[in-house]
C-alpha positions in Angstrom: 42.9 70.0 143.6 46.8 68.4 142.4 48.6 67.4 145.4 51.5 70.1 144.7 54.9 67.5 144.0 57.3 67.0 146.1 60.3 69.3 145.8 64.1 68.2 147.4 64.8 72.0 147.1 61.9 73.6 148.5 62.8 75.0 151.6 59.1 75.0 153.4 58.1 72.4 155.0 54.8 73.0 153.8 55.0 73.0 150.0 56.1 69.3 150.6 53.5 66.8 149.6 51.3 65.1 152.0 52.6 61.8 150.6 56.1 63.0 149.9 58.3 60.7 152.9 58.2 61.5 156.4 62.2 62.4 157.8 63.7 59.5 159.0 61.2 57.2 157.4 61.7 54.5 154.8 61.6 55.8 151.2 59.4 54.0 148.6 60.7 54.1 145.2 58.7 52.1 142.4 60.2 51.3 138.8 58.4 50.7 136.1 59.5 48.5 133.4 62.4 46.2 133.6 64.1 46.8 130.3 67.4 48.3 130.1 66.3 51.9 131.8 63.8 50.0 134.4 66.5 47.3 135.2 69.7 49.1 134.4 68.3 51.7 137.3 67.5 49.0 139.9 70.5 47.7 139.7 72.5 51.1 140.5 69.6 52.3 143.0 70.5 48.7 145.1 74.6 49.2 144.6 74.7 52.8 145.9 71.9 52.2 148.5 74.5 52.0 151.5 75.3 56.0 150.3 71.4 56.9 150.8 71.2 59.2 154.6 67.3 57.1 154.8 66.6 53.6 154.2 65.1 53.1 150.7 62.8 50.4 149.5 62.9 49.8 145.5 60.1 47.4 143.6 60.6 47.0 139.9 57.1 46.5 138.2 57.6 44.1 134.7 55.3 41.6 133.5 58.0 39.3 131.8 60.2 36.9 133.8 63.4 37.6 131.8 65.2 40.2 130.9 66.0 40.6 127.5 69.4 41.8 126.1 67.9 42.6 122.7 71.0 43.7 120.9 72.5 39.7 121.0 68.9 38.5 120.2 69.9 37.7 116.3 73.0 35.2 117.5 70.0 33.1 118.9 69.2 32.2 115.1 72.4 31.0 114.6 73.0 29.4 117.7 75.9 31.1 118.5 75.0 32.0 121.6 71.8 30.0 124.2 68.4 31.5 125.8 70.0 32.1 129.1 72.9 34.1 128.2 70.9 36.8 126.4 67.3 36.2 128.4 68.1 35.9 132.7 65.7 35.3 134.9 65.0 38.5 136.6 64.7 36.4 139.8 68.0 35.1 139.3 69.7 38.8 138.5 67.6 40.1 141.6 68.2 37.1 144.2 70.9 38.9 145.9 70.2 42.1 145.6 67.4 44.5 148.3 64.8 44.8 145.4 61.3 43.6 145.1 60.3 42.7 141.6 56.3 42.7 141.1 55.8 40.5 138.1 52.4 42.3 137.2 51.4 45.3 134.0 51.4 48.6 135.3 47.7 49.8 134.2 47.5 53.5 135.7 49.7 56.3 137.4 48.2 58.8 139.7 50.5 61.6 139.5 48.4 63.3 142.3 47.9 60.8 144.7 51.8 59.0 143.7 50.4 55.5 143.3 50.3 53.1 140.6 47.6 50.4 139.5 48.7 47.3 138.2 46.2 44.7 136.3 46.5 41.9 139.2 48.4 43.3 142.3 47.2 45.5 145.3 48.6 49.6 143.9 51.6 50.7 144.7 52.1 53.9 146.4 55.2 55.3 145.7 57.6 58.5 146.8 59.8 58.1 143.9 59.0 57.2 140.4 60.8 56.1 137.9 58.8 55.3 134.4 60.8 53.2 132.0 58.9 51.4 130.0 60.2 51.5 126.5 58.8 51.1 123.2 56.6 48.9 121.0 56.4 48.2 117.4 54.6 50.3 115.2 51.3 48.9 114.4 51.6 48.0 110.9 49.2 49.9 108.7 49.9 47.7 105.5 47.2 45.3 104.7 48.2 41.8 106.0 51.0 43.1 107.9 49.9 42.0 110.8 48.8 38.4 109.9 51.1 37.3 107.3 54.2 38.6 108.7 56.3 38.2 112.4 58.0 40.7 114.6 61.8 40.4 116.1 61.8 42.5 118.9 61.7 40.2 121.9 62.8 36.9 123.1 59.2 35.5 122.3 59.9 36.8 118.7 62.9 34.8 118.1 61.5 31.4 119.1 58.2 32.0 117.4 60.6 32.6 114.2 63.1 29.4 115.5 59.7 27.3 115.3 58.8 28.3 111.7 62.9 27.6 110.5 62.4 24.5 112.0 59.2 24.0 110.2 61.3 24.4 107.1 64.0 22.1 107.7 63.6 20.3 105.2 62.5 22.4 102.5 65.1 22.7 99.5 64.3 26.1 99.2 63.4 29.0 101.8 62.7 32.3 100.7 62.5 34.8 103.6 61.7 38.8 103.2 62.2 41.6 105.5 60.2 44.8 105.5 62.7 47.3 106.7 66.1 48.1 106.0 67.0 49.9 109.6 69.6 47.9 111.9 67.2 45.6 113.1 66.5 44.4 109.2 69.9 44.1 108.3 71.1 42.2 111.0 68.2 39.7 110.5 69.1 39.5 106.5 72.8 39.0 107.3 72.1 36.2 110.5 69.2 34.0 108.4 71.3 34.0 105.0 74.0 32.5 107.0 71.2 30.1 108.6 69.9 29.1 105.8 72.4 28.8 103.2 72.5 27.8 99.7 68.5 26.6 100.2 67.6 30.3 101.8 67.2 33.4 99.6 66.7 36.2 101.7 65.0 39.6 100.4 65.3 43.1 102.0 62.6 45.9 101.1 62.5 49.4 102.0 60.9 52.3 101.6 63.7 54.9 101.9 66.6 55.6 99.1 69.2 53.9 101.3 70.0 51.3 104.2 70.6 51.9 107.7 70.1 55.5 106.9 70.7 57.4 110.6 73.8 55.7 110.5 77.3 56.3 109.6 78.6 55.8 106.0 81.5 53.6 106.9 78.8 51.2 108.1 76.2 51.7 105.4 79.2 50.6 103.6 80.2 47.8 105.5 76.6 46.7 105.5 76.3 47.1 101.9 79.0 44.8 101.1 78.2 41.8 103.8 74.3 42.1 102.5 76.3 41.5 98.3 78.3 38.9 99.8 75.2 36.7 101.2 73.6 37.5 98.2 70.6 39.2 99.9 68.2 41.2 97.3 68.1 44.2 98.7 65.0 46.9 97.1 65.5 50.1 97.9 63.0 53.3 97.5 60.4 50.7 97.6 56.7 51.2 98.7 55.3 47.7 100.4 51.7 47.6 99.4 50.5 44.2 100.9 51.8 41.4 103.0 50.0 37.4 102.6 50.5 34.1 103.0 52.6 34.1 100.0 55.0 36.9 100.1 55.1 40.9 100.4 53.8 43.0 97.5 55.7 46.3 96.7 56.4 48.5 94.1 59.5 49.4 92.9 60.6 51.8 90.1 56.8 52.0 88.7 55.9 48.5 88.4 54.4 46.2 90.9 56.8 42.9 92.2 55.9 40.0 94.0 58.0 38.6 96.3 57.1 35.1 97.1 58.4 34.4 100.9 57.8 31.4 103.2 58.8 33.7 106.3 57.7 37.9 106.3 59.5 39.3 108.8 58.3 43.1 110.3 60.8 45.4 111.7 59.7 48.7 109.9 60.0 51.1 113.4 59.1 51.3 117.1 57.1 54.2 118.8 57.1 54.7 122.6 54.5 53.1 124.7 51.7 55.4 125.8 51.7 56.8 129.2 49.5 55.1 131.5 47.4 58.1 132.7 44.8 60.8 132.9 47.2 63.7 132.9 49.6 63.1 130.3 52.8 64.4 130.3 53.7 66.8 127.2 55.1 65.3 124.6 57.2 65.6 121.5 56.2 65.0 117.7 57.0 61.7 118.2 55.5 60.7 121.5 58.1 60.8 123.8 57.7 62.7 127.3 59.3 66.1 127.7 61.9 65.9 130.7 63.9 68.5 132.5 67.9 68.0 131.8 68.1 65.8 135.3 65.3 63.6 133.3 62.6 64.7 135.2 58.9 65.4 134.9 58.5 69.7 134.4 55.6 69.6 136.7 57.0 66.2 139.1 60.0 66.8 140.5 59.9 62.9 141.9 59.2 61.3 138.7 61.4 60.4 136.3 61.0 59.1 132.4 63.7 57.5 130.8 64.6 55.5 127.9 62.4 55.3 124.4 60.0 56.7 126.6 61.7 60.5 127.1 63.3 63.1 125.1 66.3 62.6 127.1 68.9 65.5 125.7 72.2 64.3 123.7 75.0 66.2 122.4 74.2 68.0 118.9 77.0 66.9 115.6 77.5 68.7 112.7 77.3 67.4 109.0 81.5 66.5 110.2 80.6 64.5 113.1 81.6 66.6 115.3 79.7 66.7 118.6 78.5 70.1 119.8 78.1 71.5 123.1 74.8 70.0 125.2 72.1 72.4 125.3 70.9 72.5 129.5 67.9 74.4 128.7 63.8 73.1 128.2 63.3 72.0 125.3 66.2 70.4 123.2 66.6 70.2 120.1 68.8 67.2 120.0 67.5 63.7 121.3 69.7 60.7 122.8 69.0 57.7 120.1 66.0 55.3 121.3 68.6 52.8 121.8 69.9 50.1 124.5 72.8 52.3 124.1 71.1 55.5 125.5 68.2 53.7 128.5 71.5 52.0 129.6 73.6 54.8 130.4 70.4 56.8 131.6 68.8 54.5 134.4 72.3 54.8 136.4 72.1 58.2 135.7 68.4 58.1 137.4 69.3 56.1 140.3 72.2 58.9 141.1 69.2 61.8 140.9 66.8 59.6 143.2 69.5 58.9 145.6 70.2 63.2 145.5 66.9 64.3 146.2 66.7 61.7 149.1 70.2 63.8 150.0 68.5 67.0 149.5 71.7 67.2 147.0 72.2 68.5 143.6 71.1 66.9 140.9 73.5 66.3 137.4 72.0 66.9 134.1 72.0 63.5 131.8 75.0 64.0 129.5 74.3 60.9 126.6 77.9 59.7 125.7 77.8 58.2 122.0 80.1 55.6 122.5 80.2 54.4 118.8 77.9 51.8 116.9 77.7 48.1 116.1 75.7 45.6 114.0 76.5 42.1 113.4 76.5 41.3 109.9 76.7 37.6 110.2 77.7 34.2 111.9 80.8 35.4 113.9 81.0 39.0 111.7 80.3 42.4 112.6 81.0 45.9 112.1 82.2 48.1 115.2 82.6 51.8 114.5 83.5 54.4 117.4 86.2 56.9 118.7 87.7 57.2 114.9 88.1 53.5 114.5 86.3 50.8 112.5 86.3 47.0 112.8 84.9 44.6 110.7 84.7 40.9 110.1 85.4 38.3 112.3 87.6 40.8 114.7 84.6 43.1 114.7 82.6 40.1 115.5 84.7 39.3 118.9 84.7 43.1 119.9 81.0 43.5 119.6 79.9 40.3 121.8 83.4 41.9 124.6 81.6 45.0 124.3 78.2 43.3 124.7 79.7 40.7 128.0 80.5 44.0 129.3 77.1 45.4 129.3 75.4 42.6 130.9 73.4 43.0 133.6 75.2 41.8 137.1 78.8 40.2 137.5 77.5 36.9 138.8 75.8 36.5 135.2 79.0 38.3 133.3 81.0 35.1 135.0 78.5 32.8 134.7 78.5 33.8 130.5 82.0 34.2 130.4 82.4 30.4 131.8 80.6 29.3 129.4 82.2 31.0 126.9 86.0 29.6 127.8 84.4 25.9 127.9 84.0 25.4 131.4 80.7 24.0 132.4 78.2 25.9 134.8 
């Protein structure tokens, strides 16, 4: 029989789990996934640790040894910005702080028993949990997909794709083609035209009628016309049939093309990763865990999902714009964006729930706060849209990486970037 969960509001002592923390003891609270939910909630969980009435002890469970700050991953083609500055060591962002990192893969979570198996270490036992452990790319269904063409969605991506430019140096001519038209394919189109040059000739296929389509139209607009200006062939309402080691076949307006490529690049969609588990949470449409308003588990009051991973609630908007009023009830109808954007404001948000069911306090519903959007569309360009305004160009290019230094993870590395950026050494 389930081990009922442990409740902060239950007033008998008996309804509390057997494993739930003893008073006065040491609370165990174990992370999983190191992205910017996972890392993000660390970091806030150790800051407001001195506020916590018990002791707490927090382990962060991610296989990688750096963090990676994937919005600032495309200046890493151009060189505009280094490995370190968008990739830290987590050892280095963690030195001074009280948490443990476990560099292992989570394999299995015991809801009953609150303990987690990872693929090398001894379990972890656990009286919080937080589960953050984002997405993954969509396995690619297309025939050659997944030999012929490369992914960009980690740091590991970019220098398998740095090692194949540089394989090309000295070719006259480059083509490159990108399957997907979303932000990710757009920012690569814009970064490796740039790269390349008048020897590149960069292609963009998708699928749907437009680009960027879940975003604004000032942007689409903006996009449009940096994509024109590289002279980027952009194929739109186009069905990608095959990818190999020559190029990406499609067809487009009732005839089959061709496109011969020396680089296919994949960045047609994420999905969340599975939950690692017997008893899976429910689930939406699209895979991602149904949570309580506090980001909770319906049936787990001590574990929380966060990030790609959740259906974390977010503020409706009208065809205007207009945001509507959130909805605090189970389920919503409007999702928070599977964005850095959204796991960043969230695992803060986590940490403060953790810290008030340690308190026996009440907990805050997650309120998502759109704060506007931004792409780079180039070597030192960019469009920033948010709170009625709308950059572009070079000056949208300096207020997306201020926005970005902003965003990073601790202030030692913030300086330690910053430094840098001014011209001093490190």
């Amino acid at each position: 029989m389930p081990l009922k969960p442990f409740t902060a509001a239950s007033d008998d002592p008996a309804a509390l789990s057997p494993s739930a923390p003893s008073p006065g003891g040491t609370v165990k609270i174990c992370i999983l996934g190191g992205g910017f939910g996972g890392l993000y909630c660390a970091l806030s969980l150790h800051q407001r640790s001195r506020r916590s009435p018990r002791p707490i002890h927090i382990t962060l469970v991610e296989p990688r040894d750096r963090f990676n700050f994937t919005p600032l991953l495309y200046e890493l083609l151009t060189q505009e910005l280094a490995p370190w500055e968008i990739a830290p060591a987590y050892r280095e962002l963690l030195k001074h702080t009280a948490v443990n990192l476990r560099q292992d893969w989570a394999e299995h979570i015991d809801l009953a028993q609150q303990c987690v198996t990872l693929r090398h270490g001894e379990p972890l036992t656990y009286d919080y949990l937080v589960v953050a452990l984002g997405s993954q790319m969509r396995p690619p269904a297309t025939p050659g997909s997944q030999t012929h063409s490369l992914p960009f969605n980690t740091l590991q991506d970019a220098e398998q794709l740095e090692r194949r430019l540089n394989d090309l140096e000295q070719s006259p001519h480059v083509g490159v083609v990108v399957a997907g038209a979303g932000p990710s394919g757009v920012e690569l189109a814009c970064k490796l035209s740039d790269r390349l040059g008048r020897r590149g000739q960069v292609t963009l296929v998708d699928r749907r009628g437009e680009i960027l389509r879940s975003y604004p139209q000032r942007i689409q607009r903006a996009a449009a016309r940096a994509l024109s200006k590289r002279g980027v062939e952009v194929y739109l309402n186009a069905a990608i049939e095959a990818v190999d080691a020559s190029g990406l076949t499609f067809g487009y307006e009732g005839q089959t093309h061709h496109c011969q490529a020396d680089i296919a690049l994949w960045t047609v969609g994420t999905v969340p990763r599975p939950w690692l588990g017997h008893d899976v949470p429910n689930s939406t449409s699209f895979g991602q865990c149904q949570v309580k308003p506090t980001l909770q588990l319906p049936d787990y009051d001590n574990v929380f999902v966060l990030g790609d991973m959740a259906a974390m609630p977010a503020p409706g908007r009208d065809s205007k714009g207009s945001q509507e009023p959130i909805q605090n009830e189970y389920p919503f109808q409007n999702r928070a964006p599977t964005t850095a954007q959204a796991a960043y404001q969230a695992g803060p948000a986590v940490a403060s729930n953790v810290l008030a069911l340690i308190a026996n306090r009440s907990l805050k519903p997650f309120r998502y706060n759109h704060l506007g959007d931004m792409l780079t569309l180039g070597q030192g360009e960019a469009v920033v849209c948010g709170f009625g305004l709308c950059i572009t160009g070079r000056l949208g290019g300096l207020s997306r990486r201020w926005a970005y230094w902003l965003r990073l993870p601790t202030p030692a590395h913030r300086w330690r970037v910053l430094k840098h950026w001014l011209g001093f050494r490190n």
